[in-house]
C-alpha positions in Angstrom: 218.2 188.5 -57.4 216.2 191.3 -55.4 213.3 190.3 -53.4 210.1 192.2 -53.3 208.0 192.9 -49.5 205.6 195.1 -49.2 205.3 196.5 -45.9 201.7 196.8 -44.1 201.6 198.0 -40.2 199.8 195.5 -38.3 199.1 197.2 -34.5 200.5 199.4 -31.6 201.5 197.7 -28.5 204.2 198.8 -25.9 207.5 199.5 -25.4 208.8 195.7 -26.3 212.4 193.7 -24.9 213.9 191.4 -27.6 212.1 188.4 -28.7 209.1 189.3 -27.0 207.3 188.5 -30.3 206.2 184.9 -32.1 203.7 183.5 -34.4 201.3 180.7 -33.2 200.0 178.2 -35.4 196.4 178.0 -36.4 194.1 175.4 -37.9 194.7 177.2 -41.0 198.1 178.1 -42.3 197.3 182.2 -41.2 198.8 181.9 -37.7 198.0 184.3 -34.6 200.7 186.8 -33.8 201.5 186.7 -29.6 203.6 189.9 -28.0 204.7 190.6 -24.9 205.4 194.3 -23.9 206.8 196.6 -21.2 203.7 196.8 -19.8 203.6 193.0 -18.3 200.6 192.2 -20.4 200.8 189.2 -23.1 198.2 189.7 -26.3 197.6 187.3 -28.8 195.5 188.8 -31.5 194.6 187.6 -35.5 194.3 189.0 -38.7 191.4 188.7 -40.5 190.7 191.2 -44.1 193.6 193.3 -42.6 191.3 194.0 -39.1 193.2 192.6 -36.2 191.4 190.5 -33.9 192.3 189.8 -30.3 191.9 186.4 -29.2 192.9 187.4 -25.7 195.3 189.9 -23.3 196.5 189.0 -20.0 196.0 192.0 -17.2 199.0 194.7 -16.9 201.3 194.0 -14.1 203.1 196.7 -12.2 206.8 197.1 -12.7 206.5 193.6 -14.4 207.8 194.1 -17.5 208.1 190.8 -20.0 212.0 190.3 -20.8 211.3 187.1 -22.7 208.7 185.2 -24.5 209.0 181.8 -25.9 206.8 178.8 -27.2 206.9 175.1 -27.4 204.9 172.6 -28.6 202.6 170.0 -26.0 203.2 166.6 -27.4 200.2 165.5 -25.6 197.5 167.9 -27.4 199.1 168.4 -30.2 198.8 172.4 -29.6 201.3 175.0 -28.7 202.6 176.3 -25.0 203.1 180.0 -24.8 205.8 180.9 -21.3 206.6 184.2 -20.9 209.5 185.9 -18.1 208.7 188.9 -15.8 211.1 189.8 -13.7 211.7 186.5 -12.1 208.4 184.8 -12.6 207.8 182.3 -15.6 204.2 182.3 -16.5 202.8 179.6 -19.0 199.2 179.9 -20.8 197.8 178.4 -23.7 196.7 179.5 -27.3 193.6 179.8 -26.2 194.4 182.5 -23.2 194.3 179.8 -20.4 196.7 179.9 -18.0 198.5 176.9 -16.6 201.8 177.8 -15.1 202.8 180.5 -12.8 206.2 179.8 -10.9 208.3 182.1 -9.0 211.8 181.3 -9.5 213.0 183.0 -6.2 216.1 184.2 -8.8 218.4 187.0 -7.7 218.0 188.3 -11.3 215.8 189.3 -13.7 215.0 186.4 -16.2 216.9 188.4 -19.7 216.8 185.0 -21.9 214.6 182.0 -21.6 214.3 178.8 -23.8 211.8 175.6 -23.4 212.0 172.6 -24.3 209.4 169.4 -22.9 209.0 169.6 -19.2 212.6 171.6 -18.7 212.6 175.9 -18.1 216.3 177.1 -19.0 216.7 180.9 -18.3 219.5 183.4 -18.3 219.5 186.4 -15.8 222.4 188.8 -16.2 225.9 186.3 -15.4 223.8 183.2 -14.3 222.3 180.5 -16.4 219.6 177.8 -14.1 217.8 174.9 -15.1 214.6 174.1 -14.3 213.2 170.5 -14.8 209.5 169.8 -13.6 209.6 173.2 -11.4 212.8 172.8 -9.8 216.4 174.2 -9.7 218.1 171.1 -11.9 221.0 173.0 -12.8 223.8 176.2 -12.4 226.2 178.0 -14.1 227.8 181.4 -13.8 229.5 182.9 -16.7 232.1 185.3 -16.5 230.8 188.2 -18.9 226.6 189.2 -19.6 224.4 186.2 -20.7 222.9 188.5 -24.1 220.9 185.0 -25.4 220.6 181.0 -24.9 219.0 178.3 -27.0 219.1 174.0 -26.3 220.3 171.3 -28.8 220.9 167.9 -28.2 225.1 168.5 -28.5 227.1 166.2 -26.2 223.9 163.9 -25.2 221.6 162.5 -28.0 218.4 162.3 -25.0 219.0 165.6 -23.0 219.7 168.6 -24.4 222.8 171.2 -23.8 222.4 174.7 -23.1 224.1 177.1 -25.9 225.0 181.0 -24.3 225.7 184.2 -26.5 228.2 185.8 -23.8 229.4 189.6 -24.0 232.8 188.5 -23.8 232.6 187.3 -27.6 232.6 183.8 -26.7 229.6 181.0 -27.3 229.7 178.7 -24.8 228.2 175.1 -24.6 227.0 173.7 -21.1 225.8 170.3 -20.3 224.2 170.6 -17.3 226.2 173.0 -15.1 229.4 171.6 -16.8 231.0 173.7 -19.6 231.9 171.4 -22.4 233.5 173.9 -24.6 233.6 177.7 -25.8 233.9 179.3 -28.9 235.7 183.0 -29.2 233.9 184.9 -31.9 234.5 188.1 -33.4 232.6 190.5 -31.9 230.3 190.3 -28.3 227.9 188.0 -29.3 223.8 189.2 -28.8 222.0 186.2 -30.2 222.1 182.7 -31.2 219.4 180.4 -32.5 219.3 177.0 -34.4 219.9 177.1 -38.4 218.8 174.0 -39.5 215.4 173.6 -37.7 212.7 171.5 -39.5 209.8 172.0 -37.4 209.3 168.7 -36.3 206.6 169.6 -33.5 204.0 168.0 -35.0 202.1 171.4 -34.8 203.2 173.4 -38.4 204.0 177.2 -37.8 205.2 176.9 -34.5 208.0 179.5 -35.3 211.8 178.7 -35.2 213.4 179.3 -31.7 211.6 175.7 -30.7 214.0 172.5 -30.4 212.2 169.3 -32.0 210.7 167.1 -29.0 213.0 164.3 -30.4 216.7 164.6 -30.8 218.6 163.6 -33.8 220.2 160.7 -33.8 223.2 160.3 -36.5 226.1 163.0 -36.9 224.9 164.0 -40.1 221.7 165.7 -38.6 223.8 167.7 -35.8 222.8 171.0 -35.7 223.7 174.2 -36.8 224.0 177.5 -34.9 223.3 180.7 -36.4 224.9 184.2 -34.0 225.1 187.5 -34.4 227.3 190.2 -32.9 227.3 193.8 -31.5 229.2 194.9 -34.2 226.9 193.8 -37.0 228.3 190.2 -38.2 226.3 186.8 -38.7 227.9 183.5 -38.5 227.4 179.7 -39.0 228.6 177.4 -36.5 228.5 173.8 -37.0 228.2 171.8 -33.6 229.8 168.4 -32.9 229.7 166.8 -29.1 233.3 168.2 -28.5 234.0 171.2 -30.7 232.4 174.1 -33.1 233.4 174.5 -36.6 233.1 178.1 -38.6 231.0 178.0 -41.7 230.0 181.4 -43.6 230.4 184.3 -41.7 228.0 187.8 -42.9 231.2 191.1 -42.4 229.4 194.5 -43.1 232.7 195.8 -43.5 233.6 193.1 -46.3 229.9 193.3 -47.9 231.1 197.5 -48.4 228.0 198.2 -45.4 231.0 199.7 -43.1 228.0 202.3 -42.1 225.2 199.9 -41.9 227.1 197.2 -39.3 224.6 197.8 -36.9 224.1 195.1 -34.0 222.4 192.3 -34.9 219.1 192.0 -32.3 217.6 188.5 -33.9 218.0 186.2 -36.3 215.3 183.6 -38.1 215.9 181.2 -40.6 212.9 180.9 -43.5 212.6 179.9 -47.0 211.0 183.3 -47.9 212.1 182.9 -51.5 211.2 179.3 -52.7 214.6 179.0 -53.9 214.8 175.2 -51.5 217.4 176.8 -49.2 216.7 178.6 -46.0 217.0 182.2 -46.4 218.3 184.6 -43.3 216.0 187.2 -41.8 218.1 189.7 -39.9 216.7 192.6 -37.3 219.5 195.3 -36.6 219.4 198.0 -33.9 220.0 201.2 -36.1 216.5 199.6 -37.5 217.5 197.7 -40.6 215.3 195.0 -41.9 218.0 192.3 -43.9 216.8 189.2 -46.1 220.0 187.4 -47.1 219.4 184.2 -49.7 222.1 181.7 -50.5 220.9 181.3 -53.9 222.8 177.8 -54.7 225.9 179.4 -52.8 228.1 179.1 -50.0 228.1 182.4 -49.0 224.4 184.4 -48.6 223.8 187.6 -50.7 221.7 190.4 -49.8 218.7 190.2 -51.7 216.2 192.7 -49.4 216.7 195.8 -47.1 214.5 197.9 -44.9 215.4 200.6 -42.8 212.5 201.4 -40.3 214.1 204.1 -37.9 213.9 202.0 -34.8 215.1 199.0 -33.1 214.1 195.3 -34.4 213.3 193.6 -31.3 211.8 190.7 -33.0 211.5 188.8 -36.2 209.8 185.6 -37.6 208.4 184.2 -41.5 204.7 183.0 -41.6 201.2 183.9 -42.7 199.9 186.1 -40.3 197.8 188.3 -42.6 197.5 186.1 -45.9 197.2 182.3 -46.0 198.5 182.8 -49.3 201.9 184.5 -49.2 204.3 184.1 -46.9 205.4 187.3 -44.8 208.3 188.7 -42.5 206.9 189.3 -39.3 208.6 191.8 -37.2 208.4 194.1 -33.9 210.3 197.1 -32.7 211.0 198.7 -29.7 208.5 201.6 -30.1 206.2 198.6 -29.8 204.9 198.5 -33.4 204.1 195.1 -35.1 204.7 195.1 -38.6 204.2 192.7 -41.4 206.7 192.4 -45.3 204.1 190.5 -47.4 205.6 188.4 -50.6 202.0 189.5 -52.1 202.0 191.7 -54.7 200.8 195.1 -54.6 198.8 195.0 -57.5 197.1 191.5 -58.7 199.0 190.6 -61.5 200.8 187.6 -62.1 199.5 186.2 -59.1 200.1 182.2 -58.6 197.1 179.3 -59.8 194.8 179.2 -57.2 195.0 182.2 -55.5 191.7 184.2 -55.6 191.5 186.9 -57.5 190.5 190.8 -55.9 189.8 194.0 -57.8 192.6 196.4 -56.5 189.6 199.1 -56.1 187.8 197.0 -53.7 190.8 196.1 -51.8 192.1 200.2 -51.3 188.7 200.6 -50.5 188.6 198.5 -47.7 191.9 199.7 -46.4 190.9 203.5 -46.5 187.6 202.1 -44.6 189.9 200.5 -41.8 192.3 203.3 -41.5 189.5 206.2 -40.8 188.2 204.3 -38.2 191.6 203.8 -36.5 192.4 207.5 -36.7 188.8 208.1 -35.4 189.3 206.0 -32.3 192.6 207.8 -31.9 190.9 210.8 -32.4 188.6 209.9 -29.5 191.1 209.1 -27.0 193.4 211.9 -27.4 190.2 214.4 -26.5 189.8 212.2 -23.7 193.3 212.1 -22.5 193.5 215.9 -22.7 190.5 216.5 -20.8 191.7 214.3 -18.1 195.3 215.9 -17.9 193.4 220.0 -18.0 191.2 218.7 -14.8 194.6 217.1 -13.2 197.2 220.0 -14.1 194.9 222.6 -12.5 195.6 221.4 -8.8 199.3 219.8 -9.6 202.4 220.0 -11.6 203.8 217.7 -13.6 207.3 216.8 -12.7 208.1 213.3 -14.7 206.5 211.2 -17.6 207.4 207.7 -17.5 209.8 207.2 -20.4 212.5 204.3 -21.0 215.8 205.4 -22.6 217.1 202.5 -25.3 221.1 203.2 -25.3 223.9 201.6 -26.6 228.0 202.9 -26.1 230.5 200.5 -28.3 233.7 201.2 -30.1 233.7 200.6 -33.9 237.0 199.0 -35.0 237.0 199.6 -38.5 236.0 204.2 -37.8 238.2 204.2 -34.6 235.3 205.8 -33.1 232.5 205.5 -30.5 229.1 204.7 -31.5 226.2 206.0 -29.7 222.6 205.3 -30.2 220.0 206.9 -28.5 216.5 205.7 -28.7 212.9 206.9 -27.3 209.3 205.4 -27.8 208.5 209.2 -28.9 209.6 211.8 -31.3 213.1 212.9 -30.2 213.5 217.1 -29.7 217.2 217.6 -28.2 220.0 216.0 -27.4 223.0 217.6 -24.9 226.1 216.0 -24.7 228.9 217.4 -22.1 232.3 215.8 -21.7 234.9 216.4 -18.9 237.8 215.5 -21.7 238.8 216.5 -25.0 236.6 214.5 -27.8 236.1 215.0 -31.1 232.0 214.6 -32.7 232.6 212.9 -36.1 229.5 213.4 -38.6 227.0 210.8 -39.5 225.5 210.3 -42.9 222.3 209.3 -41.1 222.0 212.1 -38.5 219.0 214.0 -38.7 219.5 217.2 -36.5 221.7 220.4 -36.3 224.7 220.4 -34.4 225.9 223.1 -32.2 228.6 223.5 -30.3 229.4 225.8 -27.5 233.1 227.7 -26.4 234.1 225.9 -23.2 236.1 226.8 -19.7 239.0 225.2 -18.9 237.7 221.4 -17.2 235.1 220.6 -19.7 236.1 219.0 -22.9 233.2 219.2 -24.9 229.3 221.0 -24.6 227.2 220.2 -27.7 223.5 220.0 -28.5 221.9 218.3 -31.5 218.6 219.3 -32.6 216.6 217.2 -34.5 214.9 218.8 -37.2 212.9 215.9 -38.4 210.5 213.4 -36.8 212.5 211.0 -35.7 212.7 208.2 -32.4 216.3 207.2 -32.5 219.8 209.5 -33.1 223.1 207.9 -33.5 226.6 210.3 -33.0 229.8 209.5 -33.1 232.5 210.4 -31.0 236.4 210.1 -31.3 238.0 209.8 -28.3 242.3 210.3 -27.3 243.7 207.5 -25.4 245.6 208.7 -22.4 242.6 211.5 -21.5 239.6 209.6 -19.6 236.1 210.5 -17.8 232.6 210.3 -18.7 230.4 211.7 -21.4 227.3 212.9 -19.8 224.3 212.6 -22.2 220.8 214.2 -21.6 218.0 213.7 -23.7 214.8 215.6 -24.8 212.0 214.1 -26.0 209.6 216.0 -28.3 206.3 215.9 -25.4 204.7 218.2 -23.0 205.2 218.3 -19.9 209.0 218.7 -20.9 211.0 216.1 -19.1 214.5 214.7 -19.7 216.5 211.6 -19.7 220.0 211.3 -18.5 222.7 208.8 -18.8 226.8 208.7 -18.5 229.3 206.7 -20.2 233.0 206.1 -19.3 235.9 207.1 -21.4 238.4 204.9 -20.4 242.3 205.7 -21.0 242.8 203.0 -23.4 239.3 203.5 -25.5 240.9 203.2 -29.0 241.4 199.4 -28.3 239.5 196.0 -28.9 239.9 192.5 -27.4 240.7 190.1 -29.9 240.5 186.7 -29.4 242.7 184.8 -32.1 245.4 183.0 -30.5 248.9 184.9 -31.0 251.8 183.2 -31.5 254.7 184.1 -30.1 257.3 183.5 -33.5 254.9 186.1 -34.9 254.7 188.6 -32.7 256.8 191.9 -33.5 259.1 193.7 -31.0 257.6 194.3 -27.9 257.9 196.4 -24.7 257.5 195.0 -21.0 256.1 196.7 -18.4 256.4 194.2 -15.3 254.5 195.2 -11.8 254.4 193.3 -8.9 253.7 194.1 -5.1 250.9 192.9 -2.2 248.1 193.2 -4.8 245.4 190.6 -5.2 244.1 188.8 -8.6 240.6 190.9 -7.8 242.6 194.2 -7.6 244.5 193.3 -10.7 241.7 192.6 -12.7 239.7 195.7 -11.7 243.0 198.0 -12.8 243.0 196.5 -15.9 239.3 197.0 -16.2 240.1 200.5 -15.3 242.1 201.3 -18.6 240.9 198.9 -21.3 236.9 198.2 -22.6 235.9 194.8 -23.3 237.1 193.1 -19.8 234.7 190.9 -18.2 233.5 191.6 -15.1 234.1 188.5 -13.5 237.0 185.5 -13.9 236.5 182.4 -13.2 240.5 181.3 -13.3 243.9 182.0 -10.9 246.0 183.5 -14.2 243.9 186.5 -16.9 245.3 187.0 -20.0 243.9 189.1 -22.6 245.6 190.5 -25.8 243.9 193.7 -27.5 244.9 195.3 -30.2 244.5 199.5 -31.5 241.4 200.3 -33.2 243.2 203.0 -34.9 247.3 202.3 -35.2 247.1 198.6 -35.0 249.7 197.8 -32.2 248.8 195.1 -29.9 248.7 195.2 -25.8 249.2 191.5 -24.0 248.1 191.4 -20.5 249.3 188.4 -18.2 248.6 189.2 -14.5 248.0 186.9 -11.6 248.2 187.9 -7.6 251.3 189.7 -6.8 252.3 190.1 -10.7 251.3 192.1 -13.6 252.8 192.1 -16.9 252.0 194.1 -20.1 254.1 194.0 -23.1 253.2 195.9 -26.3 254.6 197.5 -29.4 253.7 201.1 -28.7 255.8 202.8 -25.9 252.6 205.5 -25.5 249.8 202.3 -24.1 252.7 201.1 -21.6 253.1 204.8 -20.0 249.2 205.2 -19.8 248.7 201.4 -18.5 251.7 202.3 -15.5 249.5 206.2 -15.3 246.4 204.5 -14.2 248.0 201.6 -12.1 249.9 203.7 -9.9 246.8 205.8 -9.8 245.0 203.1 -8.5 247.3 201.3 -5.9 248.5 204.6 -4.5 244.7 205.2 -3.6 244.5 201.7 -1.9 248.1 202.0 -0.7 249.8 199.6 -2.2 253.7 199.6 -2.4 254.1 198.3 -5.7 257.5 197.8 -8.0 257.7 198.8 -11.8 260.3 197.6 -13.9 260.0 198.4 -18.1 261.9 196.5 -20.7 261.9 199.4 -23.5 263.0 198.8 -27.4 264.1 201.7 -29.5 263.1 199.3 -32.6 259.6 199.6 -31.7 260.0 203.4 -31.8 261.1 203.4 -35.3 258.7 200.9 -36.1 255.6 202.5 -34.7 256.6 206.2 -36.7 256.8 203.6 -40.1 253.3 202.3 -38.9 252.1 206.1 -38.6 253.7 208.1 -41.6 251.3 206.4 -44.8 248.6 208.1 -42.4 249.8 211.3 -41.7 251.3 211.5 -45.4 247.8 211.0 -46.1 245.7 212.8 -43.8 248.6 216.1 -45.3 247.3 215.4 -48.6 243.7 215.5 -48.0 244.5 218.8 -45.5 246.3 220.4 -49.1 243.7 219.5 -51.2 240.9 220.9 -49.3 242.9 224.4 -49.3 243.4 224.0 -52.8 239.5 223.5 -53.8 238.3 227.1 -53.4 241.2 228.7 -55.6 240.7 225.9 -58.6 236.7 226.6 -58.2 237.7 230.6 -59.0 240.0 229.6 -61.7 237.7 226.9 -63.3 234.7 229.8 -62.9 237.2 232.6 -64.7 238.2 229.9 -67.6 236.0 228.6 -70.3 238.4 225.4 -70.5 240.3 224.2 -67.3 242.2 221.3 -69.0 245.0 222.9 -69.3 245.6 222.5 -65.3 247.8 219.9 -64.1 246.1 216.0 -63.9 246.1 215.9 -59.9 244.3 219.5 -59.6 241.6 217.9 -62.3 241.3 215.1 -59.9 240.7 217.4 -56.9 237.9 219.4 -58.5 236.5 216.1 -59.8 236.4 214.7 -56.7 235.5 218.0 -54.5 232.5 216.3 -52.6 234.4 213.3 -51.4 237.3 215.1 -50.3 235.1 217.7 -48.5 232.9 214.7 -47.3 235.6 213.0 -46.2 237.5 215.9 -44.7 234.4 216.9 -42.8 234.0 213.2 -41.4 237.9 213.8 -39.3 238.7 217.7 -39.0 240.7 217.2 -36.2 242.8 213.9 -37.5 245.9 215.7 -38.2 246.1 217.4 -34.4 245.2 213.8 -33.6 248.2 212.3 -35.4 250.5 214.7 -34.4 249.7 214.1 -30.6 250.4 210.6 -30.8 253.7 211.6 -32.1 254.8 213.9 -29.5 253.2 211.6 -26.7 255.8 208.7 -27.9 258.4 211.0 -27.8 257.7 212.5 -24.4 256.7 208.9 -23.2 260.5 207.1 -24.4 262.3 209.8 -22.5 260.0 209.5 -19.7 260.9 206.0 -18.9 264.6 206.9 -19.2 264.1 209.0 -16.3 264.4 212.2 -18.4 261.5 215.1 -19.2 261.8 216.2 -22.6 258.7 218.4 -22.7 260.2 221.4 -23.6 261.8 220.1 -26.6 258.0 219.5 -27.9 257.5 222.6 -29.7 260.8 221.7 -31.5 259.4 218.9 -32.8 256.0 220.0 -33.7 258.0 222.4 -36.1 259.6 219.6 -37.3 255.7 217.8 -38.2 255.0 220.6 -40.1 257.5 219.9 -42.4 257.2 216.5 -42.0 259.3 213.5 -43.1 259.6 210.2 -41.6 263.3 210.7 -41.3 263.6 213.7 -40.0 261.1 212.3 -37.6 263.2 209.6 -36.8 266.3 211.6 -36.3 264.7 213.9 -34.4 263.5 211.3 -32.2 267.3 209.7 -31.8 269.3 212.9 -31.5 268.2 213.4 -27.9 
């Protein structure tokens, strides 16, 4: 089944932060639609024949930008509660634009995620979670990776309820209190979290579906459910009991064949938007996609509406904001633009009993009417704006226009790759990128500029511009990094405006980049071969943890424990690295030889320039050699065949041109000229993956006679003649003959 929206674009605000948008209720079913923007002004405005109305707009603040908005219901006038966060101030004001509730939290960070529920304020700043109950500090926890979200259920206490954090370190974790009463690893950083089963019961209808209801449920079989989402595109279903979390259905782009439309889910809601009796799952991406999943009498949700809209979702609800007839997906993205998927019809036909009927002419009419006058007001206050900018520019110069850069750097697992996502609240004109390390810029199938790239000196590892051709706010590239090489990638960005200004930003390539925390539990009987690189000396658990920090992604910043371990596993070869360290001792064991020599690189590195005598020992198995070459030869086998049949596609394209009938060539030079744009495609997509392969093989072998005490690095050529006639075995007996 395919659902059917059609999109209508409500209003303009600012620059907005994620879930700075709701719907109110109204007396009527139509609801009001309430946004908070970078601006530090709250609006509430209605809809009324497609005009919006404001009901009211709280003055702009100064460097007060709103990081959260929330609403919950007042029992006692049976109306809602609108609090929003600036900075670390929690303001509170009715539906009706009357303010009630200003209270300075005296926090030492900015207020990121905020929930209500009754007379308690729970907030989350960057690491630290606080209670507030009537006011005042109730409660305290810090957590050991970014706070990205929180909600409240009644979990381990049927009268007060628990707080539930999304964490960066792909855990969910459930506090009572300042107590943790459990944590759940997921599979990816987790960046939201809100309730799944939530019925509304406010007593208010329509008051959106981040609220908790005023009274808790009282038997296990009304617990609730948990919906998250992740930085690397999944949605899951947790069921919550007072002591544990089970898994329910879990949303894999990779599984559901989207591996390039996994991008990170920004907010969830949960809305029966196609009368089928089962909540249906509204789901706002970063790259910009729109996603109605329906359950459609099945365990497992199916995708039954997409919407890509070129920027950020910051926010998304179900309600009537336009309509009091058909319900609509409510939405807001980080440009600031509000925007409405109506379940109405385009054209009246087949419209439901009751609903009253309007000539289509009339109805165009009406929106053509509302439009000119937009663009006439627009009109207006551009002639205004320039006028004010000639009388300023004549006496000074315009050095800076204030403009927020929206970025995001994360590895994707399943490409081996780097991500990065670049996003402006105006057109985009140029992007630089410059790199003090070799890296390789993969193609996108949604990139929407011309890349060039420039010859380099000896210290820089890349210098390439992208120029976007079309209009566009938001560019995503893709970047392949080699593990052992590390630095930054310096990115500055253009935006398509006069004055001409620029954005800058830097991200670390660290020497491990290839590789992703996992968090299954490993056990040992299962594990393969591995190597041991033991360290110990006058080091602390601090110093320990910021080495390890140093080489792999995905470490928390903070511990909260006197032994770390983390296991991590190769993005792109699939051998695992275990870390155990505690003060005074460090071990790493893994099944690649290469990780071990760059882990004891960047170590020594490190404790030399903090003067640390420190001890190395390695445990080295030649199994693992032999068993790493058998994990890399079905790639390079395969990445030779796709390099031989992209040299064979021109000659069979001059044949196939010279003869009327080309069936007389063999079947597997049929296949190639069948399948020319995929291989080309493909080819394109990882130019440099057969240099790539080949390093990692020549790195092993320089690496397993390095920790013998022996350099073998001008025997290297040798074996590079041996990779171009490549077998595993004579690989392998290459490898041993030394």
């Amino acid at each position: 089944m395919e659902l059917t929206l059609v999109r209508q674009d409500l209003f303009q605000t600012s620059t907005t932060a994620r879930k700075c948008m709701h719907l109110l209720p109204g007396k009527k079913r139509q609801q009001k639609i309430v946004v908070g923007d970078a601006s530090g002004s709250l609006m509430c405005v209605g809809m009324r024949r497609e005009v919006v109305e404001p009901v009211f707009k709280t003055p702009e603040v100064s460097r007060g930008e709103i990081g959260r908005v929330e609403v919950s219901a007042d029992k006692a006038t049976d109306t809602a509660r609108i609090f929003w966060a600036s900075g670390m101030t929690v303001n509170g004001i009715t539906g009706k634009g009357k303010e009630f509730l200003r209270f300075n939290t005296n926090l030492a960070e900015p207020i990121r995620s905020m929930h209500v529920i009754g007379e308690e304020i729970h907030t989350g700043g960057e690491f630290i979670y606080n209670q507030f109950v009537n006011c005042k500090e109730a409660e305290f926890f810090m957590a050991g990776d970014r706070i990205n979200d929180l909600t409240c259920s009644f979990i381990s206490d049927a009268k007060k309820p628990d707080a539930v954090l999304a964490c960066q370190d792909r855990h969910v974790r459930v506090l009572a209190g300042s107590n943790l009463v459990y944590e759940v690893p997921i599979d990816g950083p987790v960046t939201t979290v809100e309730h799944f089963d939530n019925s509304r019961q406010l007593g208010v209808q329509g008051l959106g579906f981040n609220s908790v209801p005023a009274e808790a449920p009282q038997s296990s079989e009304t617990r609730p459910q948990m919906l998250y989402g992740t930085e690397n595109g999944h949605v899951g279903q947790l069921f919550v009991e007072p002591n544990m979390m089970r898994r329910g259905f879990v949303i894999d782009p990779v599984l559901e064949n989207r591996r390039g439309k996994a991008g990170g889910v920004w907010c969830i809601c949960a809305e029966d938007i196609t009368k089928d009796g089962a909540k249906d799952l509204l789901v706002g991406r970063d790259d910009g996609v729109v996603e109605v999943w329906s359950f459609e009498n099945e365990a497992q949700p199916k995708l039954v509406f997409e919407r890509s809209l070129q920027e950020s979702v910051t926010s998304i609800q179900a309600g009537m904001a336009t309509n009091s007839q058909f319900d609509e997906v409510v939405l807001s993205t980080y440009a600031g633009k509000v925007l409405a998927f109506s379940t109405e019809p385009s054209m009246n036909v087949d419209l439901p009993e009751g609903v009253p009927q309007e000539a289509p002419k009339k109805k165009t009419e009406r929106k053509i009417r509302t439009l000119m006058s937009e663009l006439e007001k627009l009109r207006t206050q551009v002639l205004k704006e320039r006028e004010r900018y000639s009388k300023v520019s004549q006496s000074l110069v315009a050095s800076d226009v204030q403009l927020k850069l929206k970025d995001k750097w994360n590895l994707s697992p399943e490409e081996a790759c780097y991500k990065l996502q670049l996003e402006l609240t105006v057109p985009l004109e140029m992007v630089l990128l410059q790199s003090d390390v070799p890296v390789e810029l993969v193609e996108a199938d949604s990139n929407v500029a011309i890349v060039s790239r420039t010859p380099v000196d000896t210290g820089v590892g890349l210098l390439a511009t992208y120029r976007c051709q079309e209009v566009t706010n938001r560019l995503e590239l893709r970047v392949r990094t080699s593990e052992g090489r590390y630095g930054n990638l310096q990115v500055f960005v253009w935006p398509r405006i006069q004055p001409k200004t620029c954005r800058a930003a830097s991200y670390a390539i660290k020497p491990l980049s290839l590789h992703t925390r996992i968090m299954d539990a490993l056990k040992e009987a299962e594990l393969p071969a591995l190597n041991t690189l033991r360290i110990t000396g006058p080091f602390s658990l601090a110093e320990a943890h910021s080495w390890v920090g140093a080489c792999l992604p995905e470490v928390p910043v903070r511990f909260q424990v006197d032994e770390v371990s983390f296991a991590f596993k190769s993005s792109f070869l699939g051998t695992l690295l275990l870390c155990d360290y505690k003060k005074g001792e460090a071990t790493f064991r893994s099944d690649s030889l290469t990780s071990l020599a760059i882990v004891k690189e960047v170590i020594t590195k490190e404790a030399t320039a903090r003067k640390h005598k420190i001890h190395i020992s390695i445990d080295a198995k030649d199994e693992t050699i032999t068993a790493l070459l058998t994990r890399i030869d079905p790639l390079l086998k395969y990445q030779l065949s796709l390099n031989n049949r992209v040299a064979l596609i021109e000659a069979l394209k001059e044949v196939k041109m010279q003869e009327d009938d080309a069936s007389f060539l063999a079947p597997q030079y049929l296949e190639i000229l069948e399948n020319e744009e995929k291989i080309i495609k493909e080819f394109k997509e990882q130019p440099g993956r057969l240099q790539f392969l080949h390093g990692i093989i020549t790195d092993l072998f320089v690496d397993k006679y390095k920790f013998k005490g022996r350099n073998v690095a001008q025997e290297v050529p040798q074996l590079i003649r041996v990779l171009a006639d490549y077998s595993l075995e004579a690989v392998i007996a290459f490898f041993n003959s030394r």
